[in-house]
N, C-alpha and C positions, 0 to 999 in steps of 0.2 A: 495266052502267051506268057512267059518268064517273064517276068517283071524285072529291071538290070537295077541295080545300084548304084554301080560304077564302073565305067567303062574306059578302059585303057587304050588309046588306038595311034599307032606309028610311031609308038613312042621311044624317043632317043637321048642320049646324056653323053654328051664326049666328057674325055678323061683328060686332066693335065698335060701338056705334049711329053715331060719325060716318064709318064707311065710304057707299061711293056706294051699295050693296047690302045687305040685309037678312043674306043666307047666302054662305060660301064656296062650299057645296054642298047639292042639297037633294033630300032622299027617295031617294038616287041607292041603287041593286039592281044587283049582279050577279056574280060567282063565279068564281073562280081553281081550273082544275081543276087536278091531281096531274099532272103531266110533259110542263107546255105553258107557251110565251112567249104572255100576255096583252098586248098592247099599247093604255094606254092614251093617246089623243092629243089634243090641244085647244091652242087657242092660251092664251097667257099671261092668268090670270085665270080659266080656265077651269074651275078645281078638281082637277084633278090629283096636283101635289105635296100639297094639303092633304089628300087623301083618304090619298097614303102614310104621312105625316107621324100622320093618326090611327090606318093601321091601326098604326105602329112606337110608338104612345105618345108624338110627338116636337112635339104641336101647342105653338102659342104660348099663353103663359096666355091673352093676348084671346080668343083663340076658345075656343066652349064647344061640346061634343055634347050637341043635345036632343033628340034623337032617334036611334033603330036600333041594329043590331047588328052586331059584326063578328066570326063564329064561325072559332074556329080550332081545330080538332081537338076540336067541341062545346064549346070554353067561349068565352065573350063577352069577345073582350079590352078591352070597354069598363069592365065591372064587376068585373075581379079587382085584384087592391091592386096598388100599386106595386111591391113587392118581388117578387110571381110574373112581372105584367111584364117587368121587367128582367131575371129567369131567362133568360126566351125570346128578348128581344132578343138578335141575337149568335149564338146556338146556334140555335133554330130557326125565328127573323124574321130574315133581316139586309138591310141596305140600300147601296147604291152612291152618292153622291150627287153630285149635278152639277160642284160644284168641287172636285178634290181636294187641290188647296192650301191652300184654308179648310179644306179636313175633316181636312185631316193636322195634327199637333203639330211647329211646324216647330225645338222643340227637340227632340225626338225622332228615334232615328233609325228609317230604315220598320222593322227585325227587330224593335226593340225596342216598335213600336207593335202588330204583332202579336203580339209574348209578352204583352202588357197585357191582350187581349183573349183568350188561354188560362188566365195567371193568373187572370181576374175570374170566367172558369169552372170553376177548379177542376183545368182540364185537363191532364194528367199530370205529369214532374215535370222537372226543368233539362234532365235532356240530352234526351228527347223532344222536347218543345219548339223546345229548338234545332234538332231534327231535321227535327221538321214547320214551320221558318218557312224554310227551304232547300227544303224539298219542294213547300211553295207558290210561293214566288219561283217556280221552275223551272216550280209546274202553269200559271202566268198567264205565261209565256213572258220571264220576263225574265233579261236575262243573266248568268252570271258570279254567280250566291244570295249566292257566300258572299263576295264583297264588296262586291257591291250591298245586301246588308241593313246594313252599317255606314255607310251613305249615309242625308244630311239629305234632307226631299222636295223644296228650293229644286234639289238640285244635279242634280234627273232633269227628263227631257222632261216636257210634258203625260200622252202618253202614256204612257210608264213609271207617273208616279204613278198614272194611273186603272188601269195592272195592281195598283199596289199595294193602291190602295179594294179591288180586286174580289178579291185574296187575303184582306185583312179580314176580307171579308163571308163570305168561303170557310173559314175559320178552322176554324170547327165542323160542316160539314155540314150547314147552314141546309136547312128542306122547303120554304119559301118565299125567294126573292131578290128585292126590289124593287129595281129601278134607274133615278132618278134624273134623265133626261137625260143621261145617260154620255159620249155623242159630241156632243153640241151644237158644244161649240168645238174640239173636233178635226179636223185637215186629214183630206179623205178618204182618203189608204192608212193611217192610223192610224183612224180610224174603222170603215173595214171590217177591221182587224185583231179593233181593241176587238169589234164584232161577232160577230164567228168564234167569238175566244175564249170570251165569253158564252152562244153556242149551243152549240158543243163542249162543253163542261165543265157546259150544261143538260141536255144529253144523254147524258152519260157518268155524272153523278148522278143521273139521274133529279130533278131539283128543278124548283118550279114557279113560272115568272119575270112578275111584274108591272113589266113595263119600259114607263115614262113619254115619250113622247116629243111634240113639234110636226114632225114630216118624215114627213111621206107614206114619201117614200123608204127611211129606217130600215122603217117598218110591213112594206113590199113585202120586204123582205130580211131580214127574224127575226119575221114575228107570227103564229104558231096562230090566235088571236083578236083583235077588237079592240073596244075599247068609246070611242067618239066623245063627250066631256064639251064644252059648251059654257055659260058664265055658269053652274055651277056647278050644270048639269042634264047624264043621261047620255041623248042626243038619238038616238042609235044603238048597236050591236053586233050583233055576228056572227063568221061566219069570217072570217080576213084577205081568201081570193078574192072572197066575198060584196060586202063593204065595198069592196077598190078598183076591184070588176070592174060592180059595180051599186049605186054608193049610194043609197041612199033620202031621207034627209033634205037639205036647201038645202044647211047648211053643213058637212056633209061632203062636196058636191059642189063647194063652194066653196073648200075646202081643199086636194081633190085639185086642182082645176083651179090652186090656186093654188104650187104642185111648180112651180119652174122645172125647164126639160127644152132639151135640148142643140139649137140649131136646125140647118135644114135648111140655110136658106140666108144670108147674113150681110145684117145690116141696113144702109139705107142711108142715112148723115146728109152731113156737108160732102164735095164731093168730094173728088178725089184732089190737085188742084192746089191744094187749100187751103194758107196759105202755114205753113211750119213754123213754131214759136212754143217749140221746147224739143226740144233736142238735147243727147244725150248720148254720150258719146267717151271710150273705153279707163276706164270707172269703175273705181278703186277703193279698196277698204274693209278694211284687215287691221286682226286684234283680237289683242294677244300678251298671253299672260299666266305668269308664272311661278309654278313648284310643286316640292315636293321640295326636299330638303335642300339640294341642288347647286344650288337654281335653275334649273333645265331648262325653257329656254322653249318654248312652244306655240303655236306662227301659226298663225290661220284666218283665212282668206282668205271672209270675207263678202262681201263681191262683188267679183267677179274678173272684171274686164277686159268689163265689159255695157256695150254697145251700141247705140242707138234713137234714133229720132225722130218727135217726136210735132205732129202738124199742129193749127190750129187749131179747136175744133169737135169734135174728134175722141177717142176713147175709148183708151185701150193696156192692157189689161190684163196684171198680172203675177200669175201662179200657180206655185206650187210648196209642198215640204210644209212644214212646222216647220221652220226651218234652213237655208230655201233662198235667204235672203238676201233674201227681199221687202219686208220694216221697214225695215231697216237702209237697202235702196238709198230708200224714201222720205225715210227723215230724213236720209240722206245732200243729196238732191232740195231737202229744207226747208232745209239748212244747220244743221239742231240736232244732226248729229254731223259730224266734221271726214271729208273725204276726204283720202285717202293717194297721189289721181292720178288723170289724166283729167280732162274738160273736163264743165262741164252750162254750154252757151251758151241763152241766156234773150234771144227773139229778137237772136242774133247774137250778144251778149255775153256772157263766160265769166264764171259768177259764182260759181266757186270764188274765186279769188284777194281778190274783192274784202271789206275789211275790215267786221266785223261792224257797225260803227257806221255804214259807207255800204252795207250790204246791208237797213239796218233799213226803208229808203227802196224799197228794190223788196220787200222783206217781201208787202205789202199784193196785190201781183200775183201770189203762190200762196200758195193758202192749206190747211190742212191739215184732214178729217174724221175724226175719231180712233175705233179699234175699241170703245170703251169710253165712249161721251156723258157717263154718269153720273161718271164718274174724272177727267176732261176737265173737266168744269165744275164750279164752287165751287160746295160746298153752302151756304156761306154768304151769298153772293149772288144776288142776283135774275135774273133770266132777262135783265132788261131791262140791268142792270147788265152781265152778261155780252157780252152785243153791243153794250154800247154803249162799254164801254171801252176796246176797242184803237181804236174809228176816232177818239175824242176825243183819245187820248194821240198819234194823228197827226193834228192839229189842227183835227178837227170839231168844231163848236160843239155843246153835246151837246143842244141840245132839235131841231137838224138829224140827230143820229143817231139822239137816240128816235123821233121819229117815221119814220126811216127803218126803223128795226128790229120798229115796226108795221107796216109796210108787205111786209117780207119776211119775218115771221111768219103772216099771209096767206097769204104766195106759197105758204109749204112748211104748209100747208093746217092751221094752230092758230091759234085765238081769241087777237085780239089782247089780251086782258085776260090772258095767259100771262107778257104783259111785268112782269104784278107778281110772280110767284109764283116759286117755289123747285126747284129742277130736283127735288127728292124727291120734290113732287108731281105727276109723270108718269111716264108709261109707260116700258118701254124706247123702243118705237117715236116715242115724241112725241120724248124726249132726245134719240133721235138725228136727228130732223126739227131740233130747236133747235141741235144740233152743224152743222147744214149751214147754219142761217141763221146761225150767227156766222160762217161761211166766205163768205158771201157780202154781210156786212157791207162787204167792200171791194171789192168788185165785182172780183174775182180774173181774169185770165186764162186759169189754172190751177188743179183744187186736184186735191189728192193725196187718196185713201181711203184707209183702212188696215183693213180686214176691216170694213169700217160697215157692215154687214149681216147678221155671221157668227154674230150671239147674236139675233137675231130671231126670229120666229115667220114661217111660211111666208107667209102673208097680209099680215104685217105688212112682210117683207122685200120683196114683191112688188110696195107702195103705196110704199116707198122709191125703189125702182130706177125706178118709172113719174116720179118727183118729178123725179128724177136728171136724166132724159131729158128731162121737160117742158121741165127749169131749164135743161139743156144748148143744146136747140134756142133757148129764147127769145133768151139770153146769147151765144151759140155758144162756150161754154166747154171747156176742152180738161182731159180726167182723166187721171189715172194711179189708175187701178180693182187694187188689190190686194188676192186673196182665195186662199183655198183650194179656195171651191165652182166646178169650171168649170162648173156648170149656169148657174150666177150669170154668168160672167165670157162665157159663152155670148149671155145676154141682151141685156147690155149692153154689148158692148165690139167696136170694130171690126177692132181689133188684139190680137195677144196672143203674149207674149215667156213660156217654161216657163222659170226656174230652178231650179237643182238643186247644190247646195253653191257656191252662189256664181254662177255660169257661164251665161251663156243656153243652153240645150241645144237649143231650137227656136223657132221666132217662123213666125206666119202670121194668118190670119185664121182668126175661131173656129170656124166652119163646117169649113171643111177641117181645121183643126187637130184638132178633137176627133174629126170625120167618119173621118180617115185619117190617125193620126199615124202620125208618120216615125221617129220615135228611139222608144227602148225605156222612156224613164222619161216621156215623156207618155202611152205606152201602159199602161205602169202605172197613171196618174193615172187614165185614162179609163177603165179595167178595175175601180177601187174607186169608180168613183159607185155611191151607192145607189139602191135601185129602177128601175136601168133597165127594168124590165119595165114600168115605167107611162110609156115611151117609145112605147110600143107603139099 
């Protein structure tokens, strides 16, 4: 017989009375066996994190459990005191969590964040210690232990830190590992790394993994099992083949259907003689910075010497991973960081040169969609307020811009009564619906993405990209689409330029590009999409 781990059964959490819903989660049943990756998945809202959150003791005071049981090795860890709790946290619960920038002590450095978590356990004594936080470093793949642990978490990649979470977590030999959403916002050759590692190292302890996720894809490429949570009910489970080969319920069909997936053939929007409207010529971008005694300087060359042009109507996608100069060449693009050379002609006109105070005037003609909606818009301002302010400060009369900003509040498909409210009271997905109608407050030419899609839910990321398109056709507005997902960039995009430490390394159309890459580091790219088997 399966040996269980952890056993979830009736389990309930009501929610604040002025939530939209009664419960986070409710009566949900079902059971983490001994030396298997559980995957649970749901979109945002779904009940998921809340569920890890109470198996780890880690819920919010608002929420209360009024119901169920969660056994761990026969005891309920609803009903033992705090102080047995926190025994187990760490040693034999531990958890990865989504951001590891927030979860790390960014006065801390990463060695010293895992001796805290040896010392709280008791665990052996200085020079051990030192010994096992080099032997972790090294078991999660990261370079160089022993002077990577006297490293802040600001000064490492994404990546690297989510090695660091998952040495944390690995610390003590945890029987259970929940994790988080771990890959959410990592590009995919660090995503399928994060992956690997997590699998190898479930498999080489024998420990048994509750990893949380919204990606079909993730599911198809590390899940034993999986259990489908939706509005805070578990609406499915089964085997992972079970679940993506024959689901049963609507919206687990819904969800898989909603996997963007590499196409066949490339979409067709403005023709080819559409006339160009943004041209770029020998771009570039150097970042120097000095270190060390001597001052020993350090060039990187962030975008180096990229090349394009983008017709009107028309999509360009840029992909490449952390570091491959895709930000930078957009805010380059915006003029909110300075270029170091080369031309961006903006129909015909080079509008590097021209002075910030007469570039504020073509401002309005590209406009920018930022990875992050919520960071991007003042929490202290209204929704309305937010779109209505830059077209007034360019001389719209502002009861001509409110009502314009009802109107394209509409367009990207939220009630216009949104104009009163506070960007905290929405979604991800609605914020970044509102990040795109302030962009379109000026009726743009152009706008630039910047990963607007990359922290979404699959569903959610899917009504975006349909919006995207709608809005494109109406307007016949021309993008510059920068992401990490080429499923994503596959979708949407008619063109697409790989960078890779700065450099175009290849450009084509997405179809052939992803179909047959030519160079070795798009073939890399396209060799870590997840769940290519639901390609199939």
């Amino acid at each position: 017989m399966t040996e269980i781990a952890l056993s979830i059964s009736d389990l309930t959490v009501a929610l604040p009375k002025e939530m939209e819903r009664e419960y986070a989660i409710k009566g949900i049943s079902f059971n983490l066996n001994r030396g298997e990756i559980l995957c649970i998945i749901g979109e945002s809202g779904s009940g998921k994190s809340v569920t890890a959150s109470a198996v780890m003791g880690l819920l919010s005071p608002a929420m209360t459990v009024t119901s169920g049981r969660i056994l761990f090795d026969d005891t309920n860890l609803l009903t033992i005191p705090e102080a047995a709790r926190r025994a187990l946290r760490g040693k034999s619960l531990a958890m990865i969590f989504q951001d590891p920038l927030s979860a790390l002590n960014p006065l801390m450095t990463v060695g010293a964040q895992i001796v805290e978590v040896l010392v709280a356990h008791g665990w052996g004594d200085r020079a051990s210690r030192e010994t096992k936080v080099l032997d972790l470093l090294a078991e999660v793949g990261l370079p160089d232990p022993k002077l990577l642990r006297h490293q802040y978490p600001f000064r490492l990649s994404g990546g690297q830190r989510q090695r660091v979470m998952i040495a944390i977590a690995l610390a003590l030999d945890p029987h259970v590992l929940i994790a988080d959403e771990p890959t959410t916002a990592l590009d995919v050759t660090t995503q399928a790394q994060i992956l690997d590692l997590i699998r190898t190292i479930q498999r080489r302890k024998g420990m048994s993994v509750m990893f949380i996720t919204h990606d079909f894809g993730v599911v198809a490429d590390i899940a034993d099992r999986v259990v489908v949570m939706e509005k805070g009910d578990v609406v499915e489970q089964g085997t992972a083949s079970q679940v993506l080969n024959a689901p049963v319920h609507p919206y687990t069909q819904r969800l898989i259907a909603a996997v963007p997936r590499l196409r066949e053939v490339d979409r067709i929007t403005e023709p080819d003689d559409a006339p160009v409207i943004l041209e770029v010529q020998g771009l570039q971008k150097i970042y120097r910075s000095s270190s060390g005694l001597f001052g020993r300087q350090r060039v990187v060359h962030a975008v180096n010497d990229v090349n394009f042009s983008l017709r009107r109507g028309r999509t360009l996608g840029v992909v490449g991973e952390s570091g491959s100069g895709k930000s930078t060449m957009g805010k380059v693009l915006m003029k909110l960081v300075d270029a170091d050379g080369g031309r961006i002609l903006l129909d015909g006109r080079d509008i590097l040169p021209v002075p910030e105070k007469e570039f504020r005037e073509l401002r309005p003609r590209i406009q920018m969609v930022f990875q992050d909606p919520y960071a991007s818009l003042n929490p202290r301002q209204t929704v309305g307020t937010s779109l209505t302010v830059g077209p007034v400060a360019h001389g719209t009369p502002h009861a001509q811009a409110a009502a314009k900003a009802h109107s394209i509040l509409a367009q990207v498909g939220l009630d216009p009564a949104a104009f009163d409210r506070f960007p905290h009271e929405f979604s991800g997905g609605q914020r970044q619906r509102i990040g795109i109608a302030r962009a379109l407050m000026f009726d743009p030419d152009i706008i630039v993405t910047d990963e607007a899609v990359s922290a979404l839910d699959v569903s959610i990321q899917a009504q975006i990209l349909e919006l995207l398109a709608q809005l494109q056709a109406k307007r016949h507005l021309a993008m510059v689409f920068i992401t990490h997902d080429l499923r994503v960039a596959s979708q949407i995009c008619d063109e697409v330029i790989v960078m890779h430490k700065g450099k175009v390394v290849e450009t084509g159309p997405p179809a052939r590009l992803f179909r047959a890459p030519e160079h070795a580091y798009t073939k890399m790219l396209v060799d870590a999409i997840p769940g290519t088997q639901l390609e199939l």
